[in-house]
C-alpha positions in Angstrom: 28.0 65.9 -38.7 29.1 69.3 -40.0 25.5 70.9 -40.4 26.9 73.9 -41.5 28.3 72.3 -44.2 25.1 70.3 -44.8 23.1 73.4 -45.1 25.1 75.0 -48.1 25.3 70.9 -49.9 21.6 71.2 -50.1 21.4 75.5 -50.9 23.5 74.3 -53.5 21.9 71.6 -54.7 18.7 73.2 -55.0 19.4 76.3 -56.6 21.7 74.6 -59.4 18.0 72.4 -60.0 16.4 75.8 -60.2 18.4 77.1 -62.7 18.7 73.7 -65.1 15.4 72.4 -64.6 13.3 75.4 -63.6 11.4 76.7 -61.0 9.1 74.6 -58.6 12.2 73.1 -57.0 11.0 71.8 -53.4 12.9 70.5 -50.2 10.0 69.8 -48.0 11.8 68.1 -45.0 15.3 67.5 -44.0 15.9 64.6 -42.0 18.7 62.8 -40.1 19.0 58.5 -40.3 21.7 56.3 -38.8 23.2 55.6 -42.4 22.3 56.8 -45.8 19.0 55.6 -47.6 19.7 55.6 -51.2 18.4 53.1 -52.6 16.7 53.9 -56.2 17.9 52.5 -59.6 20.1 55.2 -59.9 23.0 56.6 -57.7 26.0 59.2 -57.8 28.4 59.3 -55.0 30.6 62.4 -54.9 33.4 62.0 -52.2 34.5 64.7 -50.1 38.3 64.6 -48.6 40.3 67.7 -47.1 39.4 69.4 -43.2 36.3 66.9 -43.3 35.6 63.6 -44.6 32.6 62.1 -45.9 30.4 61.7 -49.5 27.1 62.5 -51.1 25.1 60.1 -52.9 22.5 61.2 -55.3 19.0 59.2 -55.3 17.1 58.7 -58.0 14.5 56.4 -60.0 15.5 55.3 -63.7 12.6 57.7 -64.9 13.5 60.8 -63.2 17.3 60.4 -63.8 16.5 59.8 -67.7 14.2 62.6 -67.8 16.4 65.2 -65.6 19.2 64.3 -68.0 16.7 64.6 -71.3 15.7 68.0 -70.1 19.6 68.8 -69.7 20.8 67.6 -73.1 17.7 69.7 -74.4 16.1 66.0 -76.1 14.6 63.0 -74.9 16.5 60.0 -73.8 15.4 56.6 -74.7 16.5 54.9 -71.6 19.3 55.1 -69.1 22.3 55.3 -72.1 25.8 56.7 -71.4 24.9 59.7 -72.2 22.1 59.8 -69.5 24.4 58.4 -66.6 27.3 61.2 -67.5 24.6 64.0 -67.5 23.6 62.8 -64.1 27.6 62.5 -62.7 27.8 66.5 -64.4 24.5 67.3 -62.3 25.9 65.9 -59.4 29.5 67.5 -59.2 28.2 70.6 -60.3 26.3 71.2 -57.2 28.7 69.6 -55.0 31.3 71.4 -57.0 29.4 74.9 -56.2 29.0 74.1 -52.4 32.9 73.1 -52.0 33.9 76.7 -53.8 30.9 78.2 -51.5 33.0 76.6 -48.1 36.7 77.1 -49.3 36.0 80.4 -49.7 35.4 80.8 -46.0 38.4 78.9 -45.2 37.3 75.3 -45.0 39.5 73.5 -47.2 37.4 70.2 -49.0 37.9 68.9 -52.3 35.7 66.3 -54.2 36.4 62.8 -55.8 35.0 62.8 -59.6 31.3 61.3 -59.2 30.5 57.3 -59.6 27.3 56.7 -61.1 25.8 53.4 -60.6 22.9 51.7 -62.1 20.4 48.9 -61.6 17.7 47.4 -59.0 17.4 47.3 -55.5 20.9 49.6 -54.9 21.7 49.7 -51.9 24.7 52.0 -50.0 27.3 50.2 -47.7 28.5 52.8 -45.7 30.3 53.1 -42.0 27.4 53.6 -39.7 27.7 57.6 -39.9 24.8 59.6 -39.4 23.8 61.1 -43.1 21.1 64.2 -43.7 18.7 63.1 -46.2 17.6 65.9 -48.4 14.7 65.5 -51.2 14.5 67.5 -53.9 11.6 67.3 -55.4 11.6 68.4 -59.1 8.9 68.4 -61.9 10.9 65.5 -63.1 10.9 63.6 -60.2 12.5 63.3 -57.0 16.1 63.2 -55.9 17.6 62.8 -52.7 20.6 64.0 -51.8 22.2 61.9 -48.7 24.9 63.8 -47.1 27.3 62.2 -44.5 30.4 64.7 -43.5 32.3 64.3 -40.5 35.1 66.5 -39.2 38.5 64.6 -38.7 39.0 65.6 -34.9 
């Protein structure tokens, strides 16, 4: 696991919350789990090619994800429309988007897939057994978690 890497994913992450949503933005623990544990009604998987390998899935209930993507359009959302899942794949590779410039600029090269948003009950992430940091960001919409698996191609 490239914590390094890890560390600047969920700076990222965070600060791009604090500037869309607003302040209050939380990451009360960091964690590490034999394989990524998204598994809310709502996912968006960025993945990451280039001098590492790996993704990030975004976590999120139906409710946060509709009301994170209200507060971004600047009007409330009905329900989980189009409209709601594109504003949650611009979220996502915005702050994945902003930690990749953040690395390559120190000489790392990465580069990111476009994110996959998918929707509906009881998701859960088939991945290799690679060990993923699990971030949540708690907002005042709700909670996110950001599951980060990166590994080095030594």
């Amino acid at each position: 696991m490239r914590l390094d890497f890890v560390r600047v994913f969920v700076d990222s992450t965070s600060l791009l919350f604090e500037e869309l949503v607003g302040p209050g933005i939380q990451v009360p623990s960091v964690s590490m789990k034999a394989n990524p544990v998204a598994g809310r009604q709502v996912m968006s998987i960025i993945g990451i090619a280039g001098d590492a390998h790996g993704r990030v899935i975004f976590d999120m209930d139906t409710i946060t994800a509709v009301n994170l993507a209200g507060h971004m359009m600047g009007e409330p959302s009905p329900g989980l429309t189009p409209l709601v899942r594109s504003s949650i794949a611009e979220l996502s590779s915005m702050a994945i988007g902003r930690a990749i410039s953040i690395i390559n600029d120190n000489g790392i090269r990465l580069r990111m897939s476009p994110p996959t948003v998918i929707t509906g009950a009881n998701l859960v992430s088939y991945d290799q057994c690679f060990e993923t940091l699990v971030a949540p960001i708690k907002t005042a919409y709700g909670e996110v978690g950001v599951n980060i698996t990166l590994q080095d191609l030594d």
